[in-house]
C-alpha positions as CSV (number, residue, x, y, z in Angstrom):
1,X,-122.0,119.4,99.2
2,X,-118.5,119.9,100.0
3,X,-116.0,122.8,100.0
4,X,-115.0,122.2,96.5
5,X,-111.6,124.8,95.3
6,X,-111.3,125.2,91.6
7,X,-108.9,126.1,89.9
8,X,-109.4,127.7,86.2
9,X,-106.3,128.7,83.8
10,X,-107.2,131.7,82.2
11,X,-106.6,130.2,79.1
12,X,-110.0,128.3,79.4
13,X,-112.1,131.1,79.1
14,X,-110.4,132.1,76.1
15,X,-111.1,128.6,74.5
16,X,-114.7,129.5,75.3
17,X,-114.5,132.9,74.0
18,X,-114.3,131.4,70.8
19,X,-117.1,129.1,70.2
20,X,-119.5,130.1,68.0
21,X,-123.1,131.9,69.4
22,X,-125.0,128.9,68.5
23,X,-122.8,126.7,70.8
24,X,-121.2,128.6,73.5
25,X,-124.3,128.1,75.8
26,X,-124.0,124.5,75.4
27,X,-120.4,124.4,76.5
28,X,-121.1,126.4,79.1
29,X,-123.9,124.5,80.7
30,X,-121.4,121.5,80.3
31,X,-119.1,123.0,81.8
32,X,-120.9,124.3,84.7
33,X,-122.8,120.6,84.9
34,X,-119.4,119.3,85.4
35,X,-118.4,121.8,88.3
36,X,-121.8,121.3,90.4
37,X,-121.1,117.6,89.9
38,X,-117.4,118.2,91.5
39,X,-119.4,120.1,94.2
40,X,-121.8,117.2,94.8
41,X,-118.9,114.5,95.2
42,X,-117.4,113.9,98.8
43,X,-114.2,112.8,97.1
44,X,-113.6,116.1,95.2
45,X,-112.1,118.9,96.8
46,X,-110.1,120.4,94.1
47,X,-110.7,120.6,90.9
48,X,-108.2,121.3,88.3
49,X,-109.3,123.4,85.2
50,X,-107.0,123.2,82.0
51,X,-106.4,122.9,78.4
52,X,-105.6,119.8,77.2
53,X,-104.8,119.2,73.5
54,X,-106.4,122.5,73.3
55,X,-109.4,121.4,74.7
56,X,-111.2,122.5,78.1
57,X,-110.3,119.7,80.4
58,X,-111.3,119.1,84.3
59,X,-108.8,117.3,86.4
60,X,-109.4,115.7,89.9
61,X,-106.5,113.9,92.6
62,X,-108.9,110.5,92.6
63,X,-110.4,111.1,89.1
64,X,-109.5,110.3,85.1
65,X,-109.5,113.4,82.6
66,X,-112.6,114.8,81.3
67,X,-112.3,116.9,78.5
68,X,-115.4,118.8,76.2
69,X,-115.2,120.4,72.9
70,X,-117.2,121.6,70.2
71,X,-115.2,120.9,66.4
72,X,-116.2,123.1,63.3
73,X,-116.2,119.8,61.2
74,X,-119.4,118.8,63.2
75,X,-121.0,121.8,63.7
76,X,-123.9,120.1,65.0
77,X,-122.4,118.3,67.7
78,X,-120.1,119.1,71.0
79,X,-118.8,116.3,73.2
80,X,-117.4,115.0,76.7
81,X,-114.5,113.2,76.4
82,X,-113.0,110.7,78.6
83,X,-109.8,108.7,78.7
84,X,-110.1,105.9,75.9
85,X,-107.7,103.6,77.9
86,X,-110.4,103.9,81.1
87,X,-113.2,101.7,81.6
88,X,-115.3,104.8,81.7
89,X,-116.9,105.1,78.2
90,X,-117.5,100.7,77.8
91,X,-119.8,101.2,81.3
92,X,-121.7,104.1,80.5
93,X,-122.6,102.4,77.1
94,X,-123.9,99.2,79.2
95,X,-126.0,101.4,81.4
96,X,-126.7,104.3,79.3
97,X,-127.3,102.6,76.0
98,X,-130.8,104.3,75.1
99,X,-129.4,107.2,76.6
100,X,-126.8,109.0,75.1
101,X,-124.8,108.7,71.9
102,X,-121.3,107.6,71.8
103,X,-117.7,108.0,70.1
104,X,-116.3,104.8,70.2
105,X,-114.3,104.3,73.9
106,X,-114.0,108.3,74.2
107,X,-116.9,110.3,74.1
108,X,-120.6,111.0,74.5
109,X,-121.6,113.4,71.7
110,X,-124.7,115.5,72.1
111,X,-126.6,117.4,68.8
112,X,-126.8,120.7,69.6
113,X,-131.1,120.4,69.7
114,X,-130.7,117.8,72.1
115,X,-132.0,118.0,75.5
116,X,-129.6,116.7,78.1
117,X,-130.1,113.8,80.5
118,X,-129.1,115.9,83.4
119,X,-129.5,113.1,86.3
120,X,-127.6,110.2,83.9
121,X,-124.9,112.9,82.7
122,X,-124.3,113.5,86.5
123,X,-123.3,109.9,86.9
124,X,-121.0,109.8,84.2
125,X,-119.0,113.2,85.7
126,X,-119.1,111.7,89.0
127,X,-117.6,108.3,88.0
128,X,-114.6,110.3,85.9
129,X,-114.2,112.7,88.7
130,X,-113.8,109.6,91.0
131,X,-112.3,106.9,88.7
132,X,-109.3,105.9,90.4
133,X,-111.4,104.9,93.6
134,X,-114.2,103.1,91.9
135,X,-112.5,101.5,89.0
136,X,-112.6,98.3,90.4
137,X,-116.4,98.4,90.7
138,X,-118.2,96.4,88.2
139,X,-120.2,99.7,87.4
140,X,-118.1,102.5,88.6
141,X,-120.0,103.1,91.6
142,X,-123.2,104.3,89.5
């Protein structure tokens, strides 16, 4: 564990404010996957929370956006973005292929039944938070 600062514009909670009952504890638990993740990497020690296009977004010296979201046209879904130009998404479907669902080069997409693969999720996060000092690894350091 390290002595992780975050930073949170107030404007996030806001976002989150707004999400319907049926979803707001999944975003939260995302969210809050994403900060113990940040906690658990050496590399991390600040970590920048934001709105970007609107959307809660996590931001790290080392690392490549993450961003989540929930959107009214699929009310059954949320996701965890990442940036489509990053290796990040093409890796994760090598390693994680049975594992999660995907968006194309940008997301994973969980329903909102679904049960999350905590420990695989956790090496997803820690690869984005990281992604500028593992990129060159074949698989990202996971």
């Amino acid at each position: 564990m390290n002595n992780l600062e975050v930073i949170t514009d107030p404007n996030v909670e806001t976002v989150f404010t707004k999400y319907p009952d049926f979803v707001k504890e999944k975003m939260d638990s995302l969210r809050k996957l994403v900060i113990e993740t940040a906690r658990e990497t050496e590399e991390v020690t600040r970590l920048t929370e934001t709105l970007k296009w609107g959307e809660p977004s996590f931001v790290t010296k080392h690392g490549s956006t993450l961003r989540m979201d929930w959107k009214e046209k699929s009310p059954n879904q949320y996701a965890l973005y990442f940036q489509c130009t990053s290796r990040l998404v093409a890796t994760f479907k090598r390693l994680f292929i049975n594992t999660f669902q995907f968006e194309g080069n940008r997301a994973i997409v969980f329903e909102i039944n679904q049960e999350i693969p905590v420990l695989e999720l956790k090496e997803c996060i820690k690869a984005a938070l990281r992604y500028h000092k593992v990129k060159h690894e074949i698989t990202l350091g996971i």
